[in-house]
N, C-alpha and C positions, 0 to 999 in steps of 0.2 A: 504494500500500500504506500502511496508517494506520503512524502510529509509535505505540509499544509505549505502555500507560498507565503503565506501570511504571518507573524510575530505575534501571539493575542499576549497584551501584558497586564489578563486578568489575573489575579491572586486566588489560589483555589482553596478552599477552607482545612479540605480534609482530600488531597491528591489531587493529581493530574487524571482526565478524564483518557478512556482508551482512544486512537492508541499510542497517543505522545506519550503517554507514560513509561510504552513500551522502546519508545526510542530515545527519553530521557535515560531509561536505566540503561539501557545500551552505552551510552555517553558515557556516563559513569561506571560502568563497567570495565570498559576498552580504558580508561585512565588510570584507573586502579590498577589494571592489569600491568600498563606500560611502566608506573614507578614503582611495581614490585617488582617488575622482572629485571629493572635495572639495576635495582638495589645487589641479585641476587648471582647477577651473570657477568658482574666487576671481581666476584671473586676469584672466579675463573681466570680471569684475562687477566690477571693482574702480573702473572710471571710473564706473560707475553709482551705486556705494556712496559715492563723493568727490561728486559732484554732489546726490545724493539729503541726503547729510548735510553738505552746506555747508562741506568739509574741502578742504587742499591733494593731491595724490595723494602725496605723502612721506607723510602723514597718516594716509591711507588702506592703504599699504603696509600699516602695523602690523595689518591683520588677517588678513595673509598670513604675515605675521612671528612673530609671536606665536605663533598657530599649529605652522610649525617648528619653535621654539625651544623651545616645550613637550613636541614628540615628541622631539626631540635628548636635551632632559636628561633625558625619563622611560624610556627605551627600555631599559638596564641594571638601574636599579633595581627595575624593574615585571617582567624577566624573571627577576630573582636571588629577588622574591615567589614567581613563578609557581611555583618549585622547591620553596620554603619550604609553600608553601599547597595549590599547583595550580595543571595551565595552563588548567583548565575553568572555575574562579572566578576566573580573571583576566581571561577573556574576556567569559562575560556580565559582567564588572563593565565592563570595558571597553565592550560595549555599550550595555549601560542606559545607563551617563554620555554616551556618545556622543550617545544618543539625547533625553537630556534637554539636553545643551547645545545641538545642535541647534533646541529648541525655545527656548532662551533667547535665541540668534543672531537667529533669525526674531523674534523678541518684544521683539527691543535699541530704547531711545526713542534712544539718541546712537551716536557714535562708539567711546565710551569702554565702555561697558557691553558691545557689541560685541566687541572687543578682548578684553574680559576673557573672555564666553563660548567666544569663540575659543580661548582658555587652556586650558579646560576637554575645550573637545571635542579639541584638542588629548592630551591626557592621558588621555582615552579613546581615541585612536586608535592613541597609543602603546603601550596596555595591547592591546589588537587585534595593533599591528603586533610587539610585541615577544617572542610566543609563538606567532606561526599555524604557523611552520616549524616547532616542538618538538612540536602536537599534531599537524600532519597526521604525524609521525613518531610518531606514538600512534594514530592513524587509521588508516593504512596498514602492511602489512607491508613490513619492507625492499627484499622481493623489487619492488614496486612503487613506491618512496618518488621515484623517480627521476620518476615521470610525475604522482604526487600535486605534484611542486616546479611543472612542466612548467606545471600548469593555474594553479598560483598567477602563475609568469610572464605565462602567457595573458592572465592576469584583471589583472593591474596593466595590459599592454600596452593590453588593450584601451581599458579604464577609462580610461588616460590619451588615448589618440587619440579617445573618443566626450566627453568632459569638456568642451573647447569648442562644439562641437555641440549637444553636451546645455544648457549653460548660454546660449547664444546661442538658442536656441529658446524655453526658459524664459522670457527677457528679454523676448523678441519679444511674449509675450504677458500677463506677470504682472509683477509688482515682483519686486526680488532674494530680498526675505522667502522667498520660493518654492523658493531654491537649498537651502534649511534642512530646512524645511518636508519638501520630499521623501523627509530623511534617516529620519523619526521611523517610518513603517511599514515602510521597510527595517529598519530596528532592531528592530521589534516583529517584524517575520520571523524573524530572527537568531536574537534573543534564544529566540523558543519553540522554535525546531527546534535551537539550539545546548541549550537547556535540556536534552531529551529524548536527546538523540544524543552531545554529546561525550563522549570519551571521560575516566576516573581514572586520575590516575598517582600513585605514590608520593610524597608530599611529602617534603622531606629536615626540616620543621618548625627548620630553622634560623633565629635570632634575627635581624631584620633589623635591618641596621645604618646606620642614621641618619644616624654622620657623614660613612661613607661615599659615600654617599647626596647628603649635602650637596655634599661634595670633588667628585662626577660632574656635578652641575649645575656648578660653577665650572669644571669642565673645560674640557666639553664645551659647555657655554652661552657662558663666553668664546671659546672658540676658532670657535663658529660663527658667533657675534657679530660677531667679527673679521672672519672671511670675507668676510661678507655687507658689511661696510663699507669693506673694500678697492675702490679702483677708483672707490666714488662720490662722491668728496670727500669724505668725511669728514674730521673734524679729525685728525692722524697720532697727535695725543698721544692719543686716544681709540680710534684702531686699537691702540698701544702699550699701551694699559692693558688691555685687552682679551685681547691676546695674555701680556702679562705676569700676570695673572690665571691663565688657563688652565694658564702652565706651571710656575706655584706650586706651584695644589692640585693640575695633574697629577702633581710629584713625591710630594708627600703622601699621595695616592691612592693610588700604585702600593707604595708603602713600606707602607701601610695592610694594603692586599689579598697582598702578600706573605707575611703571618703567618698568613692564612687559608683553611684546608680547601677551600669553596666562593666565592671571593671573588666582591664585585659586579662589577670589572672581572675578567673570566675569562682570568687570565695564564696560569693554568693550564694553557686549552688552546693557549693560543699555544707553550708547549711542545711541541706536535705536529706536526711538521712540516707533513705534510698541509695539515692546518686554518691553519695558519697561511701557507701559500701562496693557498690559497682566501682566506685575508679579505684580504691584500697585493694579488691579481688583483683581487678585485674591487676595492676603492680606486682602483687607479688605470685599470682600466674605466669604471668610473662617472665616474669625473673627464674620460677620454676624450669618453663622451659627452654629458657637461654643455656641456662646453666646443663643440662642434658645436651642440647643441639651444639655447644661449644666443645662438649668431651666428649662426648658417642664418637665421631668421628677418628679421634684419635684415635680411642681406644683402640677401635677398629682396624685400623691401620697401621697403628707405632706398637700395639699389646696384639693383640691376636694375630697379626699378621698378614690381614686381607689387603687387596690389592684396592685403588683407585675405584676401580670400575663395581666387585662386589661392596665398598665403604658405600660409595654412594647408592645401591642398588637395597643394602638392607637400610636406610635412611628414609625411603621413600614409603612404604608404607606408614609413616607416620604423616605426613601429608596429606597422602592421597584417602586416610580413613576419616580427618577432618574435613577433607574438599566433600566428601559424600555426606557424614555426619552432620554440619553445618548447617545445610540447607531444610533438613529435615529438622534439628533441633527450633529453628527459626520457624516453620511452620505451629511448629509443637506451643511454640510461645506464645503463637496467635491464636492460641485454643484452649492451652490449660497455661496453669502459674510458670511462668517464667523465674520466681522465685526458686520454687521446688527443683527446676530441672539446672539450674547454676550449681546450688550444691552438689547433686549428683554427679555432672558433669564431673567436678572439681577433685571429688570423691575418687574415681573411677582413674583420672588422670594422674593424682597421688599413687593407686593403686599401682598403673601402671609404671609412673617411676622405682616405687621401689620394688615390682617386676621383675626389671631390667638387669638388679643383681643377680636374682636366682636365676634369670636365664640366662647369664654372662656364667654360671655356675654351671649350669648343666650342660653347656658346651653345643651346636648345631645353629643351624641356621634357624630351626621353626620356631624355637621360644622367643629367641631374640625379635622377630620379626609379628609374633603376636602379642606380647609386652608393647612393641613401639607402637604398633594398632591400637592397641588399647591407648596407647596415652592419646594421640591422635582422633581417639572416637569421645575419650573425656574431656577432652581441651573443646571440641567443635562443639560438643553438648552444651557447656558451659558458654563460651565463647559468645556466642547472636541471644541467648537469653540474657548476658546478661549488658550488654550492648542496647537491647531493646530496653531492658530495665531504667539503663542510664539515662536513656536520651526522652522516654516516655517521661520520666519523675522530675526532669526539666521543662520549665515554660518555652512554649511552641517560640517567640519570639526570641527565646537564647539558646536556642540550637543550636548555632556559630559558636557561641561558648563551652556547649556539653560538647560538641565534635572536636573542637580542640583543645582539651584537658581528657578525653579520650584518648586521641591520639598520642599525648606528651605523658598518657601514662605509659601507654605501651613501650613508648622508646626509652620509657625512665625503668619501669622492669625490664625490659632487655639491655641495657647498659649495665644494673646494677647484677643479673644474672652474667652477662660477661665478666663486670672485675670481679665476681666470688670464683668462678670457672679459671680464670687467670691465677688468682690468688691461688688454689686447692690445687691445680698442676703444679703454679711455679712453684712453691714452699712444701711440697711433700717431697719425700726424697723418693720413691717408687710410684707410679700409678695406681693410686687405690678407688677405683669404680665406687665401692663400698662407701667410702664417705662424700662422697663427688654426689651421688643420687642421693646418699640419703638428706643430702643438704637440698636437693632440687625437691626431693620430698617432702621437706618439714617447710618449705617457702609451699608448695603445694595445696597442706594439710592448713596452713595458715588460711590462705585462700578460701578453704574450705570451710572452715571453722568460723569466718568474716558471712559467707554466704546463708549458713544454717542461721548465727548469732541474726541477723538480716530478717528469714524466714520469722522463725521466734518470736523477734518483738514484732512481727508484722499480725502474726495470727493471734500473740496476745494484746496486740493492740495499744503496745509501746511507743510505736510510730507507726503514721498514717500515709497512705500512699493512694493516688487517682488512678495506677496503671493495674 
């Protein structure tokens, strides 16, 4: 069916009517897709890009880095615009950039110039990642917001387990220019079907505030800084300045956004009970599984002895059981308590971390690869209920707020799940599996215990919730 030649820039109450709605989340789809997969197929290329450009791989890292670090400090500020402006000119703006940095990455003569487009595309991805929850909450009606989260799960899941894949086949046949390259017609896809389809939402036209602004990058930029340099030798006085940085203008920040109606950091809804269970669960979720996805691998590889090809091949089923799990747990939430089914999830994902010992114990491929399923099928359970939870128990009008303090939880438990995984390698003198999981475990169990303590005061009526 053509999309319509016409813009309508009515506000729709409760979603987009069929079937722009079907070609909004398409929009949102394909973009999702494109800043996970990039996130995920730089890891690959990175010994190609150190080789190619005559660099150390420390060197080389910074275009992984960079990267990060740009979405970390843009992800509040760009969704506190989205509110001010819209989350529809956030997004193609987000694309467009994306899709030109992209083209400046592939077109970089050195190192440095690389790095820096990374910056960029960075900053559009942020602009992408830091409002797609607040539109498909503009795209869809409530009644279904639960299975609109579901597909967005689906689509990072899968993106990240096809990402090495995809980038290893590329290589096989082209330079890495090519990892770039691919971005720019997905953009041009986006961009026109986002043009025509997203949905209007009320902007609140509030004044954006700069120093705020500034104070989020020191935050959130030192403190991921820090993270990421825990564990690899870094010098400690530069760990220490890093952390003492962040929790300066963290105070300032928060003293800042206290005086304000709509603040950049959104304390506001951390008032709410609810929501602020949902972004607690997920923090130390994400941290759960950082912490497993940063050591599985070695294990695999440096300890048991598998090759490249079987590491990455017993890896995937953890993925590929959440890319399926995901969408159905997301349906489930649009029909029964999304409360109930977090816990479990979270339960099940615990379970399966500490699995992973016994079947690192019992030795063969089939345990190890139904343990990782399990975590995979616990995480996706979890994962779109309680995403739904978060973004429902937030007012329809600070969506842009709930989408990005969603986001910067995620990237703030994967960070902090990195420097424990960093930490527990570098400073044990053999690889011990055993306390590596059982630490992804007890971040899990935590998770878990935030989600039930949740349920509890919900059914006894401790705190009150509209979703």
């Amino acid at each position: 069916m053509p999309l319509a030649p016409r813009i309508s820039p009515e506000i729709h109450p409760d979603g987009l009517p069929k079937p722009r709605r079907f070609y909004a989340a398409l929009a949102i789809l394909v973009t999702i897709m494109m800043a996970v997969l990039d996130g995920t197929i730089m890891n690959v290329a990175l010994p190609t890009i150190a080789a190619d450009q005559g660099v150390s791989p420390a060197h080389a890292i910074w275009v992984v880095t960079a990267y990060q670090l740009s979405i970390v400090v843009s992800l509040l500020p760009l969704s506190a615009l989205g509110e001010a402006i819209g989350f529809r000119k956030i997004n193609l703006f987000g694309v467009g950039l994306f899709g030109l940095a992209s083209a400046l990455c592939a077109a970089a003569p050195n190192i440095e110039l690389l790095t820096a487009a990374r910056v960029l595309q960075g900053l559009g991805a942020a602009a992408i990642m830091s409002i797609n929850p607040a539109l498909m909450r503009h795209i869809f009606p409530q009644a279904k917001l639960g299975m609109a989260i579901g597909w967005i799960a689906m689509t990072v899941s899968v993106s990240a387990a096809a990402g090495p894949t995809i980038a290893s086949a590329i290589l096989a046949v082209a330079t890495w220019h090519w990892l770039f390259l691919i971005n720019i017609p997905l953009s041009v896809i986006a961009l026109v079907i986002g043009y025509f389809s997203l949905p209007f939402n009320q902007p609140s036209h509030q004044k954006f505030d700069f120093i705020s602004a500034m104070l989020n990058v020191l935050t959130f930029g030192g403190l991921i800084a820090a993270l990421g340099n825990v564990g690899i030798e870094s010098d400690p006085r530069l760990i220490a300045a890093q952390f003492a940085t962040s929790l300066i203008a963290g105070v300032f920040l928060v003293r800042r956004q206290l005086s304000r109606p709509r603040p950049m950091l959104p304390l506001d809804l951390l008032k709410l009970p609810v929501f602020a269970c949902s972004i607690a669960s997920s923090v130390a979720g994400f941290c759960a599984m950082m912490i497993a996805f940063v050591t599985l691998p070695f294990y695999f590889h440096d300890v048991l002895g598998y090759s490249a090809t079987v590491t990455g091949l017993l890896m995937t089923p953890w993925p590929a059981a959440a890319a399926i799990i995901a969408p159905l747990a997301g349906k489930l939430a649009d029909h029964y308590s999304p409360v109930r089914l977090t816990g479990m999830g979270m339960g099940l994902f615990a379970t399966g971390l500490y699995g992973i010992t016994l079947a690192a114990d019992a030795g063969g491929y089939g345990a190890i690869i139904a343990t990782l399923a399990l975590c995979g099928a616990g995480f996706g359970l979890f994962q779109a209920p309680n995403n739904r939870l978060l973004l429902t128990s937030a007012p329809r009008e600070r969506a842009g707020g709930a989408s990005g303090l969603l986001a910067t939880a995620r990237l703030t438990g994967q960070s902090i799940g990195a420097a424990v995984a960093a930490i527990l390698i570098g400073t044990g003198g053999a690889f011990d599996l055993h306390d590596i999981m059982l630490m992804a475990c007890g971040s899990a169990i935590l998770a878990t215990l935030i989600c039930e303590g949740r349920r509890h005061a919900l059914r006894t009526g401790l705190i009150a919730t509209s979703v």
